[in-house]
C-alpha positions in Angstrom: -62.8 -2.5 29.1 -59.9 -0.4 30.4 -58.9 -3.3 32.9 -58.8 -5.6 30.0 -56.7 -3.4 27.9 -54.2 -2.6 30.3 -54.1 -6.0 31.3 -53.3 -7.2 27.2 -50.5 -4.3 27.1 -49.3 -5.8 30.5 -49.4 -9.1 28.7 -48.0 -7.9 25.9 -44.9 -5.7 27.3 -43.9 -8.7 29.5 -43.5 -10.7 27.1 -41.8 -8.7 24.7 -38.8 -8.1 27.6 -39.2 -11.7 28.3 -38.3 -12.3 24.8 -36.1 -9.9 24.5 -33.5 -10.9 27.3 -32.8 -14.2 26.0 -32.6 -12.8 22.8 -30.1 -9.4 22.5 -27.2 -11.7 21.4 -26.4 -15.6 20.7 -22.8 -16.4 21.0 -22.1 -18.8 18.5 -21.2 -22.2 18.7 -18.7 -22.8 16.0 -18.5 -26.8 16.7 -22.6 -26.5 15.3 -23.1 -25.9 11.4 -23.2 -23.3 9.9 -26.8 -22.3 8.3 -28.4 -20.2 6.4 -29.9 -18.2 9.7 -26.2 -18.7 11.7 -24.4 -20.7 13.9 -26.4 -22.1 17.1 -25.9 -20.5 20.2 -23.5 -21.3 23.0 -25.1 -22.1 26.0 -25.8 -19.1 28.0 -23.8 -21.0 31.1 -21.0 -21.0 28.8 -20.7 -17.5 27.6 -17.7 -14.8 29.6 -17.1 -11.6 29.3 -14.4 -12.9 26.8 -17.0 -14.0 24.2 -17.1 -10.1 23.1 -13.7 -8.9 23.0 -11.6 -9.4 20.1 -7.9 -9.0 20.0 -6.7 -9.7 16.2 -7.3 -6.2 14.2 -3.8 -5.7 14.3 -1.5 -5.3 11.2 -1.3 -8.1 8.8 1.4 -9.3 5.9 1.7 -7.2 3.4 4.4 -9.6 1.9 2.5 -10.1 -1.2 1.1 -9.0 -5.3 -1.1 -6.3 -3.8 0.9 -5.3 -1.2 -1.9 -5.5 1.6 -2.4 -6.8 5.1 -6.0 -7.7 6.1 -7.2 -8.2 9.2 -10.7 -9.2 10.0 -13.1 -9.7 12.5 -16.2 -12.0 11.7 -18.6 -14.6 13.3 -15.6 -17.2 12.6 -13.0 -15.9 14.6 -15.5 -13.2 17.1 -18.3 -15.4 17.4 -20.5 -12.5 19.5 -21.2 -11.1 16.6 -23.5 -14.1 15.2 -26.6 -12.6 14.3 -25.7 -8.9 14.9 -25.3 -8.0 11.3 -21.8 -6.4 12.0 -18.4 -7.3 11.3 -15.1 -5.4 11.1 -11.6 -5.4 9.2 -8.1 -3.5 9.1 -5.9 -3.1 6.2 -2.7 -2.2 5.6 -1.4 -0.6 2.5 2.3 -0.2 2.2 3.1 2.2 -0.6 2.0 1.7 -3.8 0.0 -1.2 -1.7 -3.8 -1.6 -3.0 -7.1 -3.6 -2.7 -7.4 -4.6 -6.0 -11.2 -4.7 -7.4 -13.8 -6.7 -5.4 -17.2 -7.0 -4.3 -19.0 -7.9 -0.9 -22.1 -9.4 -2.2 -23.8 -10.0 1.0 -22.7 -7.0 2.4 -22.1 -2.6 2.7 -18.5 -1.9 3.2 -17.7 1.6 5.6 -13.8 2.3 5.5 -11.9 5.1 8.1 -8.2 5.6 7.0 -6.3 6.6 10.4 -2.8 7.0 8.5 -1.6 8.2 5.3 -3.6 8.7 2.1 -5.7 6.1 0.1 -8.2 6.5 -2.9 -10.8 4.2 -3.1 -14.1 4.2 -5.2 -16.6 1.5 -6.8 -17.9 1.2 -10.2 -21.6 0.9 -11.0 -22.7 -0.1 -15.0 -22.9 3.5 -15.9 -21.0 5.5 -13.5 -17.8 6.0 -11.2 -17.9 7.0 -7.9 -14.2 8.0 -5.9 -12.6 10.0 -3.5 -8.6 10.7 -2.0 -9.2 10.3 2.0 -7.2 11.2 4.5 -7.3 10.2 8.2 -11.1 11.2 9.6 -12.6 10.8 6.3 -15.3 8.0 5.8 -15.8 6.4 2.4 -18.7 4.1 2.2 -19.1 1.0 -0.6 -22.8 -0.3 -1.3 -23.4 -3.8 -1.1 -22.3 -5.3 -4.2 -20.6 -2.6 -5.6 -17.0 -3.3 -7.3 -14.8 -1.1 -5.5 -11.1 -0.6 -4.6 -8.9 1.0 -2.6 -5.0 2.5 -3.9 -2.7 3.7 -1.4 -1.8 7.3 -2.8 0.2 8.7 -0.4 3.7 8.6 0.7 4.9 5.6 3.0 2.5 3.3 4.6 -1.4 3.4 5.0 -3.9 2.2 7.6 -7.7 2.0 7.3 -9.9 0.5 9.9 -13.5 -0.6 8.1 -17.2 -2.0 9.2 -19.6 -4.8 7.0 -23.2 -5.2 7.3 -22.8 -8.6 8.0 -21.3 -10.8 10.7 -19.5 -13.4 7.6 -19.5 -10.9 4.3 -18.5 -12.8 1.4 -15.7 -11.4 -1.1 -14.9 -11.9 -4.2 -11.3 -10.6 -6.0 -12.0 -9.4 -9.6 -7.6 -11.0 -10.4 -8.2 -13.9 -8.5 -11.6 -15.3 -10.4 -10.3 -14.3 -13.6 -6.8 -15.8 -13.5 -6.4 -18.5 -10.1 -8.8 -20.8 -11.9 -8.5 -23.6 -13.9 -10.8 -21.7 -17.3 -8.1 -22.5 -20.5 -6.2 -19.4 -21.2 -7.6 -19.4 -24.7 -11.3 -18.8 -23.0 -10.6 -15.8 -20.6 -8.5 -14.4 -23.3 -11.2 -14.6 -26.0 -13.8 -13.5 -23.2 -11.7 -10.4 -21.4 -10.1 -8.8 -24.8 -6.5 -10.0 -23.0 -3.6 -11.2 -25.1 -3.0 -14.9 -24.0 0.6 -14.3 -23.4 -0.6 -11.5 -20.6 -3.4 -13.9 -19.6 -0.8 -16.6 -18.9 1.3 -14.6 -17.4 -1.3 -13.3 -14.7 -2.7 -17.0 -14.4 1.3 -17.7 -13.2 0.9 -15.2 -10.8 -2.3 -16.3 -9.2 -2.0 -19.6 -9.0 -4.4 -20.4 -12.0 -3.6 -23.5 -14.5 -3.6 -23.0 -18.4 
């Protein structure tokens, strides 16, 4: 019985690192489809050292309404991190620069500043939840959660940030609202907005009347 036992946890355990070494990362294949469980993975006789280092988290344009640059790492443009579950971003905020409201709803949202001062917080249906950080401090948004973040400070503002998911999905509050095609007279009616503002920030973002 002991022979048989050891041999089954033998079995067992050598197939579990068998498994396990073709299996602790899957490069992704960006020519395949994307599907609901990720890309496909690279052959392993095609993956380099270069597959998992990523050069591109540096500062972005911040030439525009919100005064941001974004930079961002995901499975599109760092494809090591198919299936991981990770991803990573880098804004900067020049002053008075912001992240307007959003959500990730496929994904937790960490954010480090490393330079100046920003606030940032998310809403829930009953509550508020915000905080001024400086550089060190760790502010963390749960999946879903409409959140910002405001440069406060003086001058400009970095913040380097993590997602729970190798492609998280976001969605700008100003953008869905006004850079559609929904008739002024309907997101007015439906927001409390007078139309004269409404068509005014439809101008802005792109949205028809």
């Amino acid at each position: 019985m002991k022979i048989t036992h050891i041999l089954f946890l033998f079995i067992v355990f050598s197939f579990t690192v068998s498994y396990a070494s073709i299996s602790d990362f899957c490069v992704a294949d960006l020519k395949a489809p994307n599907t609901p469980s990720g890309y496909a993975c690279k052959p392993l006789t095609s993956v380099t050292s270069d597959d998992f280092s990523f050069h591109g988290l540096v500062a972005g344009n911040t030439n525009n309404s919100f005064k941001i640059g974004v930079a961002t790492a995901t499975v599109t443009n760092f494809p090591a991190l198919n299936g991981l579950g990770i991803s990573a971003l880098r804004i900067d905020l020049d002053q008075g620069g912001l992240a307007p409201m959003h959500t990730h709803p496929d994904a937790t949202e960490l954010l480090s500043v490393v330079k100046g001062e920003i606030t940032a917080g998310f809403l829930t249906p009953t509550s508020f939840y915000s905080k001024v950080l400086k550089p060190g401090d760790v502010f963390v948004f749960p999946q879903g959660m409409l959140h910002f973040a405001v440069n406060s400070g003086k001058g400009k503002a970095t913040a380097f940030g993590a997602f729970s998911s190798e492609n998280p999905t976001t969605h700008i509050l100003d953008v869905l609202l006004f850079g559609n095609k929904l008739p002024s007279g309907l997101v007015s009616q439906t927001t409390l907005l007078d139309l004269s503002q409404v068509k005014k920030l439809k101008a802005k973002f792109d949205g028809s009347w």
